[in-house]
NUSEKE-785184 format. One line per field, with one value per residue (C-alpha): residue number from 1; z, y, x. Coordinates in steps of 0.05 Angstrom, whole numbers, plus 5000, padded with zeros to 4 digits. Last residue first. Layout:
BEGIN
n <- c(NUM|...)
pz <- c(Z|...)
py <- c(Y|...)
px <- c(X|...)
//
This chain:
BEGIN
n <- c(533|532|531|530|529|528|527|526|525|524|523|522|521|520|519|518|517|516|515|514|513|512|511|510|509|508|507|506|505|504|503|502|501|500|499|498|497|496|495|494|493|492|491|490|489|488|487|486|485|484|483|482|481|480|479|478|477|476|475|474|473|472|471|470|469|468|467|466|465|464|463|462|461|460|459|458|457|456|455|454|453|452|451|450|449|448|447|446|445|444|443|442|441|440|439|438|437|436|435|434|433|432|431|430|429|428|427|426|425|424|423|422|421|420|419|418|417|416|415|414|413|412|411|410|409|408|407|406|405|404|403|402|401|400|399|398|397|396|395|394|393|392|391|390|389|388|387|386|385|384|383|382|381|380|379|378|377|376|375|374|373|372|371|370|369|368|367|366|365|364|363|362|361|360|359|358|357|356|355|354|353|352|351|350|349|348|347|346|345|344|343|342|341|340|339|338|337|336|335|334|333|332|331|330|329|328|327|326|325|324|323|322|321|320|319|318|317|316|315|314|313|312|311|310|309|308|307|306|305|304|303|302|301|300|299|298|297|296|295|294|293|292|291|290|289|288|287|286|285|284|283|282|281|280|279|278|277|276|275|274|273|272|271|270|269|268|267|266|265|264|263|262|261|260|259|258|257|256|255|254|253|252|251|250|249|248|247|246|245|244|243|242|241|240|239|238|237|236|235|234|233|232|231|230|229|228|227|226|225|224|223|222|221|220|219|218|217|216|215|214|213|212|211|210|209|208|207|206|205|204|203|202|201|200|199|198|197|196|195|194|193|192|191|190|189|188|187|186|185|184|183|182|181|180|179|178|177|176|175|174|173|172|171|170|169|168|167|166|165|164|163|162|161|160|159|158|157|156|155|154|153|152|151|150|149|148|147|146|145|144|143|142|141|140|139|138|137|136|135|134|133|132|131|130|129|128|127|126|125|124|123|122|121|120|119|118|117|116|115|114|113|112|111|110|109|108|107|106|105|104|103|102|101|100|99|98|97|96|95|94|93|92|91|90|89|88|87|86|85|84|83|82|81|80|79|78|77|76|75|74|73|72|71|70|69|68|67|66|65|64|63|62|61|60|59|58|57|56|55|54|53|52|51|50|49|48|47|46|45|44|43|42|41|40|39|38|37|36|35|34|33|32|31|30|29|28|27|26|25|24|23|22|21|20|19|18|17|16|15|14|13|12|11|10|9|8|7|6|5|4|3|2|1)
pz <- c(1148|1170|1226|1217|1262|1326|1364|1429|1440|1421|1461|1469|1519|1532|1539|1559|1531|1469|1419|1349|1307|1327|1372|1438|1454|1447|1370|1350|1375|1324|1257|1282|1271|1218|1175|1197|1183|1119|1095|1120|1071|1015|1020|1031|0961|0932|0950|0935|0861|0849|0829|0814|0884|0920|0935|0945|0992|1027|1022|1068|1117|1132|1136|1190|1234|1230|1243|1309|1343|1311|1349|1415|1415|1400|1455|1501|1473|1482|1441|1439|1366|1341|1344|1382|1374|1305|1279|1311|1275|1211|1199|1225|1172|1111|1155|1145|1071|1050|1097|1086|1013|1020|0997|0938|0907|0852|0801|0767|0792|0740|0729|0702|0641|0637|0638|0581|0613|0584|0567|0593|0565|0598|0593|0661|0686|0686|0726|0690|0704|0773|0792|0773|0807|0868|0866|0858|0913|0962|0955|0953|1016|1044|1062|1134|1161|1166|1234|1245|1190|1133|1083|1088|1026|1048|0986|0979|0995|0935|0891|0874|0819|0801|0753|0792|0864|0920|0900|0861|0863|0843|0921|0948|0961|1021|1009|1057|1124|1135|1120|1125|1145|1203|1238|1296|1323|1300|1312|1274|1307|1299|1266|1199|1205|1178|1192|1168|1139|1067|1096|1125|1051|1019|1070|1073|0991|0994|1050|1020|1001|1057|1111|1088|1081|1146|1176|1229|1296|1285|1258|1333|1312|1371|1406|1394|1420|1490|1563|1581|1595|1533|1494|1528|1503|1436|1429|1459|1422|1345|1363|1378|1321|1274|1291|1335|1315|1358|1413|1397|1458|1462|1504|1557|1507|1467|1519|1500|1541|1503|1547|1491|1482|1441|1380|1354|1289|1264|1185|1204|1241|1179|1138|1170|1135|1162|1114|1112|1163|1158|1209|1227|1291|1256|1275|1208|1213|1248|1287|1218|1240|1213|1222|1238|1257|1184|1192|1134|1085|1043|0974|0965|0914|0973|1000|0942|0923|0996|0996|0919|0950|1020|1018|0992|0942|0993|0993|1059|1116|1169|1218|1210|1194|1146|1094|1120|1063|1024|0954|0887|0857|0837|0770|0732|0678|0625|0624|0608|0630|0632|0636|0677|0667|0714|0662|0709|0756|0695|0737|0732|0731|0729|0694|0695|0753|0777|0842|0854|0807|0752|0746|0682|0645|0649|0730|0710|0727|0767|0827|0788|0791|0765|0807|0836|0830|0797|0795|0738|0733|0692|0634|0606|0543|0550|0480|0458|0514|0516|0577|0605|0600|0625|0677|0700|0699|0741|0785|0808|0819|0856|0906|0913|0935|0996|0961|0915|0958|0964|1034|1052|1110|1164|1225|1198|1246|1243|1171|1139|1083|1013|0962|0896|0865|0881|0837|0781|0751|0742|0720|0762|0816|0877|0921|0885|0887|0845|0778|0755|0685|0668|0670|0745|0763|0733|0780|0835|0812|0806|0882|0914|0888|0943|0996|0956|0967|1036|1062|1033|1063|1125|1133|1176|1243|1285|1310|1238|1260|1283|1218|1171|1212|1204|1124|1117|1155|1114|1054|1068|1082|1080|1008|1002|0957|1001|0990|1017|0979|0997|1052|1014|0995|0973|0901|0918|0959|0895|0854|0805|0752|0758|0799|0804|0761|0702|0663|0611|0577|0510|0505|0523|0522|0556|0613|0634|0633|0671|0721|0730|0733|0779|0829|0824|0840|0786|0805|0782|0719|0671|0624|0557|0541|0525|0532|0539|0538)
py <- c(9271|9324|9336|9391|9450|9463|9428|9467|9526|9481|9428|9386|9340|9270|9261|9191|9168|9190|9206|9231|9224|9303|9324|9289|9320|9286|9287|9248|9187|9194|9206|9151|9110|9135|9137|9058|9036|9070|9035|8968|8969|8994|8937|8895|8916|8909|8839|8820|8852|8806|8819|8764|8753|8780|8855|8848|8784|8825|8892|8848|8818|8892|8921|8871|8886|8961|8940|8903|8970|9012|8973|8966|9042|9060|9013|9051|9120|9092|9108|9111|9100|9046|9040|8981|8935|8952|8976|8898|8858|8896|8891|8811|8793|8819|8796|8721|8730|8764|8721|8658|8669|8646|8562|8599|8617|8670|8665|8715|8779|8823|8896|8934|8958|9026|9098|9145|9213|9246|9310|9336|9376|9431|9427|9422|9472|9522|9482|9470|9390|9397|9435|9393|9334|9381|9399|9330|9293|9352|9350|9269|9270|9322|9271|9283|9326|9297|9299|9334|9377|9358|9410|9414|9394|9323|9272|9198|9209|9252|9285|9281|9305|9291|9335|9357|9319|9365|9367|9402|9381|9435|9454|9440|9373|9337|9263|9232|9251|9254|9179|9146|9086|9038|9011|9029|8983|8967|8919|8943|8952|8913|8940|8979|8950|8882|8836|8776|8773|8773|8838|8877|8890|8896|8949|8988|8991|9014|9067|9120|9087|9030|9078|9131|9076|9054|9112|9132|9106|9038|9065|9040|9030|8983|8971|8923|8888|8888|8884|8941|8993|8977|8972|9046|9083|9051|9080|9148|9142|9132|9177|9235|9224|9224|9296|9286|9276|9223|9272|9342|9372|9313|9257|9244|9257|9194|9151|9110|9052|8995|8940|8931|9001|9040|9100|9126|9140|9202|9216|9243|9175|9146|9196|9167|9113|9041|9015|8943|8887|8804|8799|8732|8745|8799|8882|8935|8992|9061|9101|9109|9109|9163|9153|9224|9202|9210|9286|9307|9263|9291|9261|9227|9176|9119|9166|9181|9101|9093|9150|9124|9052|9053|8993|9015|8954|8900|8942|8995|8993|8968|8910|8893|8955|8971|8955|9034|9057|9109|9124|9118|9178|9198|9238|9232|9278|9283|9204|9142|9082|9026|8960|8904|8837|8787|8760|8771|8828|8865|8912|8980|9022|9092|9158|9213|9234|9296|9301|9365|9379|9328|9316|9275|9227|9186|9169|9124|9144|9093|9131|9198|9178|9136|9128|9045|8982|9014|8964|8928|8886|8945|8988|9044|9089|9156|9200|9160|9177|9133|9090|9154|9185|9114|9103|9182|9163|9094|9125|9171|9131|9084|9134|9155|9092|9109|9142|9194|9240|9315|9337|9407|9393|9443|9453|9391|9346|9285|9284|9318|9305|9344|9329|9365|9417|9484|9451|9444|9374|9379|9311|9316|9259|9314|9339|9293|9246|9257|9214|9232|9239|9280|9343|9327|9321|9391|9414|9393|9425|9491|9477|9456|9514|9557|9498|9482|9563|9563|9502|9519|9597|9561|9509|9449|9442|9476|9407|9385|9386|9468|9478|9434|9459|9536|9531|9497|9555|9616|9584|9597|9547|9586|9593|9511|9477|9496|9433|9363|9296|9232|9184|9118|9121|9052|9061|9115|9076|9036|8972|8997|9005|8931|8916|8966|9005|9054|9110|9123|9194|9221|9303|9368|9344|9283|9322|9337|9267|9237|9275|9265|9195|9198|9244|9198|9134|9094|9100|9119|9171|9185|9238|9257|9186|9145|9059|9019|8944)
px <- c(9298|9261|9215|9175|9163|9128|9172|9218|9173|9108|9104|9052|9037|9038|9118|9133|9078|9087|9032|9042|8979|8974|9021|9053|9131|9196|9196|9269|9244|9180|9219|9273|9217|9188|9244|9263|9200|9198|9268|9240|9177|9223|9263|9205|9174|9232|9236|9173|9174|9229|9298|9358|9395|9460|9446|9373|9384|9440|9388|9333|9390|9406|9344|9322|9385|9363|9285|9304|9351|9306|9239|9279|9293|9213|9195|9240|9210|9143|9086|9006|8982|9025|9106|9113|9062|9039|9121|9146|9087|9081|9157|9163|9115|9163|9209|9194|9167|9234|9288|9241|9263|9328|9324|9295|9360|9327|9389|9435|9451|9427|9463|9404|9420|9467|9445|9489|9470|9409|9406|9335|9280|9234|9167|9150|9192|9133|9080|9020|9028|9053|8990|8941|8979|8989|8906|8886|8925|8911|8836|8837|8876|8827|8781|8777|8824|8904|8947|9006|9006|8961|8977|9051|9064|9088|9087|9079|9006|8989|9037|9100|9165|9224|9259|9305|9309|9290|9223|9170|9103|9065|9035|9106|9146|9181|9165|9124|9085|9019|9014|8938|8918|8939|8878|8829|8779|8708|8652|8592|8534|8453|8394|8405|8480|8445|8510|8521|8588|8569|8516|8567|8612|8544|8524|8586|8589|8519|8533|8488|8422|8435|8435|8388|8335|8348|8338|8396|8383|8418|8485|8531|8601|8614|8681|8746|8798|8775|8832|8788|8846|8867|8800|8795|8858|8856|8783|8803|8872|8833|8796|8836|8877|8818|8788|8726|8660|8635|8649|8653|8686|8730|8744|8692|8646|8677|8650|8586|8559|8537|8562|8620|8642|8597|8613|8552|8529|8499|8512|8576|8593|8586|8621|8682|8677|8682|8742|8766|8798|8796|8837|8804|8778|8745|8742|8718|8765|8735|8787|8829|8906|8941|9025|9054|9123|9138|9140|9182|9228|9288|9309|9377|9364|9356|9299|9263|9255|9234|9181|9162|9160|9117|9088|9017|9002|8968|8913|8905|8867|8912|8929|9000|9035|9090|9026|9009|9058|9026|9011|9062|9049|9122|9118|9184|9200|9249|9243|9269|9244|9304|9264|9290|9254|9215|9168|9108|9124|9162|9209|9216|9285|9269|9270|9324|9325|9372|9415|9468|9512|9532|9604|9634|9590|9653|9644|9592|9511|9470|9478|9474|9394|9351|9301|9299|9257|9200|9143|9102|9042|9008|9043|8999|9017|8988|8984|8925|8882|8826|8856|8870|8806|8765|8816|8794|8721|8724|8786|8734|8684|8724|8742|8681|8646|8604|8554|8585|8609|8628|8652|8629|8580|8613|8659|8693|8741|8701|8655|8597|8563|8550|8494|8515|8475|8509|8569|8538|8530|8447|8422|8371|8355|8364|8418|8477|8518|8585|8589|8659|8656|8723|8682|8655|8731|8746|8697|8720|8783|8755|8720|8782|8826|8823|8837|8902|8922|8900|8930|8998|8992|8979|9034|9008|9031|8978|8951|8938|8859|8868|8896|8855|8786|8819|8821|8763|8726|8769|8750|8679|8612|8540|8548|8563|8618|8678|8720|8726|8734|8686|8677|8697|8773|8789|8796|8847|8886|8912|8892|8845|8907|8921|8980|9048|9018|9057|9034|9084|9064|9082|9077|9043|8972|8980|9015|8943|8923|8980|8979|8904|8920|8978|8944|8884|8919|8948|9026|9089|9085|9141|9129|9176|9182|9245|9235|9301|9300)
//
């Protein structure tokens, strides 16, 4: 079945949704989510989204804690400009219904009235919250507009298999100059069919891919496919080497790992190691409150040397009260494990969670495939550098969706080439599956022990040499079985451990969420740029 809209959107997060809301008012919009619309990063984000909301704060100061944090990587004049609209778009945010903590009980929404925190990397408290469940408030009020919206049709329980692209395109249509999307192909999870989605504009919000590793923050969702999808079509990559692992996941025997926010530590807790000793002063000038990367090696750095899998997140001294008031989500999570974090620590150790790198785009989206656009995590502005501040994901992800609906081009209309179905190859043999679910497994084990926070280049060789021969049985399932959404996803999964792979043996120097063993320092005369793909 073909479906022809004027705006394509992949992915429910908030870059997607406010995407999709904006173009709303210029034409027919098909938002589609891989699960349910809830299911996406942005739920999960806890700690908040940071802009200059205080008179004491400046744009300047942000501007210089997102350099300095990015390991002088990031792209100033991008920084600026994104860090300059923060507080509009904050706004815009409050508009759509988002229920943003605030100073006092009033029901005053300005900006001068809402309660701001402070996280690692930060200089100042600028980081707007609502307890420690912004994320989901945010989708809560912009799934709410959309859903409303009767100019946005939404398709859950669906994922794009590939862009379409000339690729897809027969040799009739004539030549087409450089690469142009038209739409994509998206699977029905449930019935298993191929939809063509047309489209004069595609939207890729499709998240990050930090399911590539085996112990990580992230829903099941964030595999990695709009970076994949852009890759197969021809699209560029930048700085996938910089892998963001949070310092503060929640430590079970049983894996069973979720989000310790950041804000935590802002708030006053105390990293331990197990005899209750604390270290990160022997780290970093501001200790606890260090930027992520350094962190996340301190604490990987000492459970190593230790022969311990995880520390203590120590909360104890803050109030009570103040505790479970602003960590709610925290302290429910704690509590059906049975821990009271108002008297006892949290055992912690750092996972896989957030993607500097992704899909080379500017501040409205544009990239090197016409008409395609993205925002949020699948993208690489050039805001996070080497290694991202805290919560400036949601910043970036609202401010480049924003954008990329008002840009110019957006209204422009396409010709489109005569696309054919999706060429089915029959049955599902199941007697091959163990190559999907087998590898699938394989991935997050080979890319967390080999390619985690401190790096090898030897490790890094053994690790391409493995994840090569891993792509290649992957794509000869693809290529000779009926789609599933499984199978795509591990595509994609192997295609972004490959990128970042070669990503990190081709940076011999230590930067950011970049650490090599081999070389430990930076290096700036030889790699203070990006690294493209």
């Amino acid at each position: 079945m073909t479906h022809e809209y004027d705006y394509l959107v992949l992915g429910s997060g908030i870059a997607g949704l406010v995407f999709a809301l904006q173009a709303a008012k210029l034409g027919r919009v098909a938002l589609i989510s891989k699960s349910d619309l809830f299911d996406c990063n942005t739920d999960y984000a806890q700690g908040g989204i940071a802009a200059v909301l205080d008179a004491t704060d400046s744009f300047s100061k942000h501007i210089e804690d997102t350099y300095s944090a990015g390991a002088d990587l990031g792209k100033k004049q991008v920084i600026r400009k994104i860090i300059e609209q923060g507080p509009q778009l904050i706004q815009y945010l409050i508009d759509m219904g988002t229920d943003f903590t605030r100073r006092d009980d009033s029901y005053d929404k300005r900006l001068e009235n809402l309660s701001l925190t402070m996280e690692g990397g930060h200089t100042h408290r600028r980081v707007a919250y609502a307890a420690d469940s912004t994320g989901h408030q945010i989708m809560e009020a912009l799934v709410k507009r959309c859903s409303e919206n009767s100019a946005i049709d939404i398709y859950e329980n669906r994922i794009a298999i590939d862009l379409i692209t000339q690729h897809h395109v027969s040799n009739d249509e004539g030549f087409i100059p450089g690469i142009s999307c038209w739409g994509a192909y998206i699977l029905n999870s449930e019935t298993h069919e191929v939809d063509i989605f047309k489209a004069h504009k595609t939207m890729l919000a499709t998240g990050g891919a930090a399911q590539i590793y085996s112990h990580n923050t992230n829903p099941d969702v964030a595999t990695g496919d709009g970076m994949a999808m852009a890759r197969l079509a021809g699209g560029r990559l930048a700085n996938m080497e910089f892998v963001q692992f949070h310092p503060t996941a929640f430590w079970s025997p049983e894996g069973d790992t979720f989000l310790i926010s950041e804000a935590l530590r802002g708030e006053g807790a105390t990293l331990r190691l197990i005899d209750g000793s604390t270290f990160m002063e022997n780290y970093h000038a501001q200790a606890n409150l260090a930027p992520r990367d350094v962190v996340s090696r301190a604490i990987d750095s000492e459970l190593k040397r230790r022969g311990e899998k995880y520390c203590w997140l120590d909360a104890t001294e803050i109030p009570s009260e103040k505790l479970r008031k602003h960590f709610p989500y925290i302290d429910r999570r704690l509590q059906e494990r049975g821990i009271d974090f108002t008297r006892e620590p949290i055992p912690v150790a750092p996972a896989a969670h957030y993607f500097c790198g992704g899909v080379i785009s500017t501040i409205d989206g544009l990239t090197d495939i016409r008409n395609l656009f993205a925002a949020g995590e699948v993208s690489c502005t050039g805001l996070h550098g080497a290694n991202r501040l805290a919560s400036n994901s949601l910043l970036e992800a609202l401010v480049t969706a924003y954008n990329a609906a008002h840009h110019p081009s957006i209204q422009e209309k396409v010709v489109f080439p005569n696309i054919p179905p999706w060429h089915l190859m029959g049955t599902f043999n199941e007697n091959e599956w163990v190559v999907i679910s087998h590898n699938r497994e394989i991935i997050g084990t080979i890319m967390q022990g080999y390619v985690g926070i401190r790096r090898s280049r030897r490790l890094l060789k053994y690790a391409l040499s493995r994840m090569e021969n891993i792509y290649n049985e992957i794509n000869n399932f693809y290529q000779h079985n009926s789609v599933r959404r499984e199978v795509v996803e591990t595509r994609n999964m192997a295609v972004i451990a490959i990128a970042v792979i070669r990503s990190a043996l081709s940076r011999k120097e230590s930067r950011g969420a970049h650490f090599l063993l081999d070389n430990p320092q930076r290096d700036d005369l030889h790699y203070q740029h990006d690294t493209i793909i």
